[in-house]
N, C-alpha and C positions, 0 to 999 in steps of 0.2 A: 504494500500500500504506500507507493510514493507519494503521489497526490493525495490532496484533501479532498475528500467524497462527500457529497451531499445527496440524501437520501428525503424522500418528500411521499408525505402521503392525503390527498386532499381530504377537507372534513365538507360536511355537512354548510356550514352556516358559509361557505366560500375561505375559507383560513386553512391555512393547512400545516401539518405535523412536519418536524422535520428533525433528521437526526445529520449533524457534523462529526465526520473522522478526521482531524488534523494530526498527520503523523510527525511526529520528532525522531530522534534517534533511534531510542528502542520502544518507546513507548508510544500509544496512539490515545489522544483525549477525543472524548466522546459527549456533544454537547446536544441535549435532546431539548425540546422544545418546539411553538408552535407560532403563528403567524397569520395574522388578520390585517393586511392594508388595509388604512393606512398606519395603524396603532406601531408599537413601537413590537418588536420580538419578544416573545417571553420565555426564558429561558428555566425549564422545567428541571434538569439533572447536567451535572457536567461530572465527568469522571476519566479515569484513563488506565487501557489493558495494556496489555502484551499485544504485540503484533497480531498474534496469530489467533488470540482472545478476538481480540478487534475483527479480522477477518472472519472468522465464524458467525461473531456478533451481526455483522451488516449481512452475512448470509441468510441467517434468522429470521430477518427483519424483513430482506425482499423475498422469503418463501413464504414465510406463514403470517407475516402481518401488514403485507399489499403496499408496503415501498417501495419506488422504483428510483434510480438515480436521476438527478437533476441537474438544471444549472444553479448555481447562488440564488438564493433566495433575496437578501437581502447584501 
């Protein structure tokens, strides 16, 4: 995971969920939260795996819980 991934999943009211993978060295921070233009982001969990946690993780995410990758949200 070289790149930072943005994972997006729309909601109901037009706002949509979204999960950030910023990787660094060894570890990758993981910043969940969700997004209603024009309001500002809200940032729901930030934390940070292992690579290979992390890769699993966004696997997870677009099997069983309808993320798909995106451009920047914001």
């Amino acid at each position: 995971m070289p790149q930072p991934i943005w994972l997006v999943r729309p909601r109901r009211d037009g706002g949509s969920d979204y999960v950030r993978f910023l990787p660094s060295q060894e570890t990758v921070e993981i910043r969940e939260g969700s997004h209603l233009p024009p309001q500002m982001p809200l940032l729901k969990s930030r934390h940070w795996l292992a690579i290979e946690e992390a890769e699993a993780r966004r696997l997870e995410l677009q099997q069983d819980a309808g993320y798909h990758c995106s451009e920047p949200l914001f």
